[in-house]
C-alpha positions in Angstrom: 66.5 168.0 84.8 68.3 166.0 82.5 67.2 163.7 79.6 70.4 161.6 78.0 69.4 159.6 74.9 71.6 156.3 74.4 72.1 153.8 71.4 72.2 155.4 68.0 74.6 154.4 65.8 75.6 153.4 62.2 73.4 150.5 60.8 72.5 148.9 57.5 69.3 148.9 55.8 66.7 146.7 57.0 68.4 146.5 60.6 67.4 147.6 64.2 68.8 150.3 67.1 66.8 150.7 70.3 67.2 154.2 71.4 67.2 155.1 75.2 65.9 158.0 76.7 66.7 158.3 80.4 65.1 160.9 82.8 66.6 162.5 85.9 64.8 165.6 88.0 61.6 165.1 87.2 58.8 163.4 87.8 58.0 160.9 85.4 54.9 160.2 86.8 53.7 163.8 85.8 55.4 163.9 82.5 55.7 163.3 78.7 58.1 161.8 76.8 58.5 162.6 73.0 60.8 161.4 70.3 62.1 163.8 67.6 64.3 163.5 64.9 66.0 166.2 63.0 67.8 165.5 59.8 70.5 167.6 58.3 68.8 170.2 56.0 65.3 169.6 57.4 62.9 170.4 60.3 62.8 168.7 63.4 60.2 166.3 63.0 58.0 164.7 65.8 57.8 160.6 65.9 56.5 159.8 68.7 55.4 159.9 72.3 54.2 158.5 75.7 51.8 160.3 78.4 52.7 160.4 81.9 50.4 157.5 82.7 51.0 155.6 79.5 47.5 155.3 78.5 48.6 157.4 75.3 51.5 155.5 73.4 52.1 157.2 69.6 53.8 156.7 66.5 53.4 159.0 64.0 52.2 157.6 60.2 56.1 158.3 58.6 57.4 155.5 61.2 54.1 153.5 62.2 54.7 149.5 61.9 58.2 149.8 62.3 59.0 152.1 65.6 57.3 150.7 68.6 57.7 154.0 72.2 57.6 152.0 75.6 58.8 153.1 78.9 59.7 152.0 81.7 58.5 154.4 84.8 60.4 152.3 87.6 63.7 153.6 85.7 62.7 156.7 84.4 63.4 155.7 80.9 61.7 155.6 77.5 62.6 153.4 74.9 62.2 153.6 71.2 62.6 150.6 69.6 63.3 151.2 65.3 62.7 148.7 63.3 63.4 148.0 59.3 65.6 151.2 59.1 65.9 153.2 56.1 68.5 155.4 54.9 65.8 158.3 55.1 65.9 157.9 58.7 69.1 159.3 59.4 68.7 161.9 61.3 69.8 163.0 65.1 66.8 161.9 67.6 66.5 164.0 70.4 63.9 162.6 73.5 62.1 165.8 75.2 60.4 166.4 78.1 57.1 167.8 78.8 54.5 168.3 81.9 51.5 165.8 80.6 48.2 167.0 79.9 44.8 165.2 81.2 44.9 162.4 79.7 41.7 161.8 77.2 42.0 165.3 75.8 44.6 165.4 73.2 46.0 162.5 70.7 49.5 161.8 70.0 50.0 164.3 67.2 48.9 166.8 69.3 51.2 166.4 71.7 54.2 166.2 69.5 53.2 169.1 66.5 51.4 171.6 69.4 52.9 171.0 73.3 55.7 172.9 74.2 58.7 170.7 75.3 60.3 171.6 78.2 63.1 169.3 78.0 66.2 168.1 75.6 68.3 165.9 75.4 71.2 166.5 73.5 70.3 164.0 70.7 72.1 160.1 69.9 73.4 160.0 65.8 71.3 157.2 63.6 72.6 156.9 60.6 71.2 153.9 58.2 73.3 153.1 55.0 71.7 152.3 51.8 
């Protein structure tokens, strides 16, 4: 299994990055996906996530209105799209991998504070200057 996140970078204030999760050696249909971001000094923080079937698509409060999770099972990828940066989301974001659970049980924040993530990337540097 392999997750590979693409598209951080260094950006201003107020600007965009679209991050890129792609999947390989699993299958996508049966799993997951969850953003995490990790800044230095701090806990790894969930942001947001997608179930297998999509019917679940979460952002967590901190970034709600600005990051929008899609996906895109034909490729195997998920994208997280970050709007209206700040400098206080600089951070490394890691995508992660996890089998789904029935959907209709559990919301978002349950699957990002409480599954257990199978999966890592190895994370894409955002870094948003003041």
């Amino acid at each position: 299994v392999r997750l590979a996140e693409s598209g951080g970078g260094l950006v201003q204030a107020g600007g965009s990055l679209r991050l890129t999760c792609a999947a390989s050696g699993l299958d996508f249909d049966d799993h997951a996906i969850g953003w995490f971001r990790q800044a230095p000094g701090k806990e790894r923080e969930g942001i947001s996530c997608v179930s297998s079937s999509d019917e679940l698509k979460h952002v967590e409060e901190s970034v709600k209105g600005r990051f929008t999770i899609s996906s895109d099972n034909a490729k195997n990828t998920v994208y997280l799209q970050m709007n209206s940066l700040k400098p206080e989301d600089t951070a490394v974001y890691y995508c992660a991998a996890t089998r789904s659970p029935l959907p209709g049980y559990y919301n978002g924040t349950y699957y990002l504070r409480k599954l257990t993530w199978e999966y890592w990337g190895q994370g894409t540097q955002v870094t948003v200057s003041s």
